[in-house]
N, C-alpha and C positions, 0 to 999 in steps of 0.2 A: 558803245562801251557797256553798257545794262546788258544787250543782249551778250556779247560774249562775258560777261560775268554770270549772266546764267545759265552758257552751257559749260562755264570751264568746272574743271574739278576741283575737289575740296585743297588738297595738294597744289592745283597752278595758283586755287585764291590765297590761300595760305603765305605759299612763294610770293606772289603779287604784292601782298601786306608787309610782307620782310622787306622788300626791296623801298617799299614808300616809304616805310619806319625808318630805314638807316637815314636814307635820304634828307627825310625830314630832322631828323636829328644830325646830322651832318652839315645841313645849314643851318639849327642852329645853335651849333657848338662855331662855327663858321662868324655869325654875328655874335657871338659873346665874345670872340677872339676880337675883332673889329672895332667892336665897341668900348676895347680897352677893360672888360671882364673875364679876364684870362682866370683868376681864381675859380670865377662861380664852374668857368667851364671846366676846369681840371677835377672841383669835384662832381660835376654833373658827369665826365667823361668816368672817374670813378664808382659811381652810382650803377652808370648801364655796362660798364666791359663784364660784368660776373653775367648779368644777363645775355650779355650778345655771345660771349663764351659756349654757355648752353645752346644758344641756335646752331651755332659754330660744331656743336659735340655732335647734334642732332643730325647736322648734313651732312657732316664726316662719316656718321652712322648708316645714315641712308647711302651715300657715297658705297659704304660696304656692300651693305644688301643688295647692290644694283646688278650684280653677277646674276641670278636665277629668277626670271619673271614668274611669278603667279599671278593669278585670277584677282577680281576685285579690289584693285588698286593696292594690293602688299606684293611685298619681295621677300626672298627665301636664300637661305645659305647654309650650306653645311659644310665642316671642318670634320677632321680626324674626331674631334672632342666634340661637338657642340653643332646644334639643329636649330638657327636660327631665324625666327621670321620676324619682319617688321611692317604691322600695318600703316600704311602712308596715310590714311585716312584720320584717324584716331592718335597716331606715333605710339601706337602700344608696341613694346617688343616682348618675345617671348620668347622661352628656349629648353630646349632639353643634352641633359648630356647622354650620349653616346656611348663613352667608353670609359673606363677607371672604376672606382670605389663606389660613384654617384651612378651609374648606367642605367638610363630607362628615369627617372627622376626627372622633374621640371623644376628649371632654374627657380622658378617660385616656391618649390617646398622647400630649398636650401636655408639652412640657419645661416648668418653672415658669416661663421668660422668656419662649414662646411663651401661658403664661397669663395672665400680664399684660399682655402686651401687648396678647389679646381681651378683658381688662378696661380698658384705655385707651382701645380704641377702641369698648368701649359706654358708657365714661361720656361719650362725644363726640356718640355717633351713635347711642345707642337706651338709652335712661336705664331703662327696665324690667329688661332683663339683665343690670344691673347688682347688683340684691339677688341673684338666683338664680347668677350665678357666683359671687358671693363666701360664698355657703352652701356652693358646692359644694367650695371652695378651702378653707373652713375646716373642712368634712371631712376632707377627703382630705389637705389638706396645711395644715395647725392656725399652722405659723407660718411662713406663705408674707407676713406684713404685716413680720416681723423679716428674711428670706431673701432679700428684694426687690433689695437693693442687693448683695449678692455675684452673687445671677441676674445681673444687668444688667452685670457684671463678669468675666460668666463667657469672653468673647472678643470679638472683633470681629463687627459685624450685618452679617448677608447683605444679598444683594439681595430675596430675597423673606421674609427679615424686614423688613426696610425698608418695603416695600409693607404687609407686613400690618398693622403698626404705623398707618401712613397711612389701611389702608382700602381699598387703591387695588390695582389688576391692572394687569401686564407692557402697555407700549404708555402708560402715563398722559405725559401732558408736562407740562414746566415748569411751565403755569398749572393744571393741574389738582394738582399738588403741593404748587404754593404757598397754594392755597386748602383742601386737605386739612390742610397743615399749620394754618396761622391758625384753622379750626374745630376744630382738635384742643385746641390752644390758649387759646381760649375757656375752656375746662373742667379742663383738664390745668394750666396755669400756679398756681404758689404763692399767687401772687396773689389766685385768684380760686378757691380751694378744694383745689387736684390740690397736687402733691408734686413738688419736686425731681426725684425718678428720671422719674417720669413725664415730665415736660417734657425733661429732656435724650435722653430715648429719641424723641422726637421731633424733636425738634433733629435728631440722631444720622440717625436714617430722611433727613429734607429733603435735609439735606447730603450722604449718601451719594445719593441718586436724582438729586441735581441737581450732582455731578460730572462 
């Protein structure tokens, strides 16, 4: 057992720990039940599911990446939108956009209101990049789904906010607006899945670009 724990990788020890951890915490939430301490376990069962969640977010994530091997124990993935890699070693993810308002930019320079707004407009326009920003979001920034609405509060939208939000590059007219907006909409609307902020930052964009 030593010696394969020291040729395996950081990645299979990692894995290894996850698996003893449940385990052992599974027996004993197991003996609390047994023992006629069903309270203590419900909130001990309370205490770890936010935790075991996160592990949960992390595999799902790697899960993702698992399409394009690179070198050095990470994996790689690219979308219409978005250039993702995630190093297994570390679990650092990192990302760049591709195409829109943000193009050539890495996820890390984005303000939280310009990362929303590249997640508004992939749940409109490339429904794939949508799981992979929001792993990357709940990395890096865990409670960017509570932050959402002070972002969106944070001032007045530019003009190439506005566009990015839309999808759309300087020179777009009227009818190309209005049809950016209406397919935003689709998906973005209360109605039909999306959120309040979400649709009034759209709203917000039309209105400013077609002043």
């Amino acid at each position: 057992m030593l010696r394969v724990f020291a040729t395996a990788t950081p990645a299979t020890v990692r894995k290894a720990g996850l698996w003893l951890l449940a385990l052992f915490g599974g027996a004993a939430l197991l003996l609390m039940l047994v023992t006629g301490r069903g309270l203590q376990s419900i909130w001990t069962l309370a205490f770890v599911a936010p935790l075991a969640w996160r592990r949960v977010q992390g595999w799902l994530a790697a899960r993702r990446f698992g399409r394009q091997e690179t070198p050095e124990d990470a994996s790689a993935v690219s979308t219409a939108t978005l250039a993702m890699r995630l190093d297994h070693a570390t679990g650092r993810m990192s990302g760049r956009v591709l195409r829109g308002g943000h193009a050539g930019r890495e996820l890390a320079e984005l303000t939280l209101a310009e990362l929303l707004d590249l997640l508004a407009e992939c749940r409109a326009t490339d429904a794939e990049s949508v799981p992979l920003l929001e792993a990357w979001l709940d990395l890096a920034q865990p409670d960017w789904r509570e932050a959402a609405p002070a972002a969106a509060a944070g001032g007045p939208m530019s003009r190439a906010e506005a566009l990015a939000v839309l999808g759309l590059t300087e020179g777009a007219g009227p009818e190309a607006i209005r049809a950016a907006h209406r397919r935003l909409m689709l998906s973005a609307h209360p109605d039909h899945g999306g959120s309040d902020w979400l649709a009034a930052r759209i709203n917000q964009a039309r209105d400013l670009l077609l002043a």
